[in-house]
GUVEX-712045 format. One line per field, with one value per residue (C-alpha): residue in three letters; y, x, z. Coordinates in nm, 2 decimals. Example, Ala and Ser with C-alpha at 12.3 -4.5 7.8 and 13.67 -1.06 7.14 Angstrom:
<atoms>
code = c(ALA,SER);
y = c(-0.45,-0.11);
x = c(1.23,1.37);
z = c(0.78,0.71);
</atoms>
This chain:
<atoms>
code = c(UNK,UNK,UNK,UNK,UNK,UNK,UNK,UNK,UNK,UNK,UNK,UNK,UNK,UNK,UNK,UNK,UNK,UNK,UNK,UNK,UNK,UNK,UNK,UNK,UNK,UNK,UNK,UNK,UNK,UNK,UNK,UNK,UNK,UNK,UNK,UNK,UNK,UNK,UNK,UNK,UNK,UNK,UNK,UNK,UNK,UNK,UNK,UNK,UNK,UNK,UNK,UNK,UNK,UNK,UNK,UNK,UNK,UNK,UNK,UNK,UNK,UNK,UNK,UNK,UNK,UNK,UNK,UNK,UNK,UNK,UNK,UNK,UNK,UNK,UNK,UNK,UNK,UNK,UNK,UNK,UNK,UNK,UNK,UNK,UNK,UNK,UNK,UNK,UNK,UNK,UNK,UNK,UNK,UNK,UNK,UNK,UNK,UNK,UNK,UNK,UNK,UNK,UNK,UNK,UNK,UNK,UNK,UNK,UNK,UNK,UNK,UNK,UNK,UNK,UNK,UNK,UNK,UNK,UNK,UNK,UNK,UNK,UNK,UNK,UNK,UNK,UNK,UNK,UNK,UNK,UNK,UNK,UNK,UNK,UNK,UNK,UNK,UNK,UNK,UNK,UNK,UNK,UNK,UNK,UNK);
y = c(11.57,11.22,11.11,10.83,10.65,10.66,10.31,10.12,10.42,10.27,10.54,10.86,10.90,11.18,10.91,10.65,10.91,11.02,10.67,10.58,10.88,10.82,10.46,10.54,10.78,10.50,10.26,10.53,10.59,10.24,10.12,10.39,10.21,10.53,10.42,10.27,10.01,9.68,9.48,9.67,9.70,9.39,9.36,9.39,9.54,9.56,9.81,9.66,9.94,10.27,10.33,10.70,10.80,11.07,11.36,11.24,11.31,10.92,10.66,10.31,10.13,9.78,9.61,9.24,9.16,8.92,8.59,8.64,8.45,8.61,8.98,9.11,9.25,9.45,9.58,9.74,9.88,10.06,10.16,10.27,10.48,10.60,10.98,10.94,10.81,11.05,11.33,11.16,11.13,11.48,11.68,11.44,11.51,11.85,11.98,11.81,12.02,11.81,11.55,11.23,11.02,10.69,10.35,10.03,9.69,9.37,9.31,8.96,9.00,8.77,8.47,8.51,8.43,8.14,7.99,8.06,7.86,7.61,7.56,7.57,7.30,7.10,6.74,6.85,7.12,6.98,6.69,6.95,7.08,6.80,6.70,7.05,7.00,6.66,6.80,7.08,6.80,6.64,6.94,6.99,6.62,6.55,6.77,6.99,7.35);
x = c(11.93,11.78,11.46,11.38,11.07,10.82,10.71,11.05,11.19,11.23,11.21,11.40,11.74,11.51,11.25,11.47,11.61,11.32,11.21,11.56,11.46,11.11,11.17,11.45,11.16,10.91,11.18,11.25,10.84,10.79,11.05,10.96,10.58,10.45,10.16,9.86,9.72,9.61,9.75,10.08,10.22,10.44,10.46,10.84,10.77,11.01,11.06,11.20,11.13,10.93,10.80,10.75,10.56,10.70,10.53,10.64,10.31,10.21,10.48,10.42,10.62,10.66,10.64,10.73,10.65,10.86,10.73,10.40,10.24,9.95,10.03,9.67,9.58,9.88,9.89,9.55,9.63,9.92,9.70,9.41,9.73,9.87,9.74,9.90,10.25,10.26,10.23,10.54,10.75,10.68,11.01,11.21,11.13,11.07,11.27,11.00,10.78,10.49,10.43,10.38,10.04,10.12,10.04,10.12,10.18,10.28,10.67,10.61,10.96,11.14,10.85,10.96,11.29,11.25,11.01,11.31,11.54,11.32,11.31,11.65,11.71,11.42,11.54,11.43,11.69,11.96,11.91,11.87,12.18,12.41,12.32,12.40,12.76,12.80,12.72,12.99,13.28,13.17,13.23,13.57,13.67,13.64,13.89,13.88,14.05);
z = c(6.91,6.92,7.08,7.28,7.18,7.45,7.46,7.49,7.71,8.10,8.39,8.35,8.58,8.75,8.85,8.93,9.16,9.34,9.37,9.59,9.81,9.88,9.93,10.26,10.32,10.33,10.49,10.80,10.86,10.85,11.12,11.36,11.37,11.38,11.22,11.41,11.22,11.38,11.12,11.09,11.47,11.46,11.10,10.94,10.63,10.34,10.08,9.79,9.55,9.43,9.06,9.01,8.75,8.46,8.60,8.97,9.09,9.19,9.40,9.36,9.61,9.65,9.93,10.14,10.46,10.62,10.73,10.59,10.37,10.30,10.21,10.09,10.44,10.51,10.16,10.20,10.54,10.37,10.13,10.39,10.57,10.26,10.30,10.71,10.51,10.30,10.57,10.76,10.49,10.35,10.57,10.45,10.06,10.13,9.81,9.63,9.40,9.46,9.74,9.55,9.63,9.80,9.65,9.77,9.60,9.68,9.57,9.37,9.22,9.51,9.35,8.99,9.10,9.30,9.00,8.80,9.00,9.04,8.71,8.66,8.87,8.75,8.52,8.24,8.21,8.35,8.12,7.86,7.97,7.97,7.63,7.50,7.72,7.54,7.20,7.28,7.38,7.07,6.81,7.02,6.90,7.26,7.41,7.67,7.71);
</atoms>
């Protein structure tokens, strides 16, 4: 039987699995605003995604908060309420061996990919791109297909 190498291997099917689950478990706590932090009552916060580790023991989940800029303060008061989220999400993951310590971090993925499209869009591509187009008609002997 083959082996995966360890270092290039990405998250098991198990943890990808248990990361979906706790993440509607995180989701469903966090719209009922059952918890009772200042900074969190009229926040809307999003749930974009949750990292298990291998021995499903640790959840990182990855969090917006729409139209917020600054997301440092709620991302410590879900970390200050993690042990009160983890007690309200703990019927619905019940099967669970272990309930899996909270950790909460701010989703930066939604950045990347607007600095991506920005750059995309930026001159210098699109100039970069039009010569490569006219270097393709070129080759062709000018003709399209």
């Amino acid at each position: 039987m083959a082996h995966r190498s360890k270092q290039h291997a990405g998250p098991s099917q198990r943890q990808l699995s248990v990361g979906e689950k706790v993440r509607h478990a995180l989701t469903e706590v966090l719209q009922r605003g059952e918890i009772r932090d200042p900074v969190l009552v009229n926040a809307v916060v999003s749930v974009t995604e949750v990292r298990m580790t291998p021995d499903l023991k640790i959840a990182t989940a990855y969090v917006t908060v729409l139209g917020q800029e600054e997301i440092d303060p709620f991302i410590e008061a879900l970390n200050r309420n993690a042990r009160f989220i983890r007690g309200r999400v703990t019927p619905q993951l019940k099967q669970m061996k272990y309930m899996p310590e909270m950790r909460f971090r701010q989703d930066t993925s939604f950045d990347n990919y607007a600095r991506i499209d920005a750059l995309l869009k930026s001159p210098e591509v699109q100039k970069d791109l039009r010569d490569e187009d006219d270097a393709n008609d070129k080759s062709r002997g000018g003709r399209t297909y």
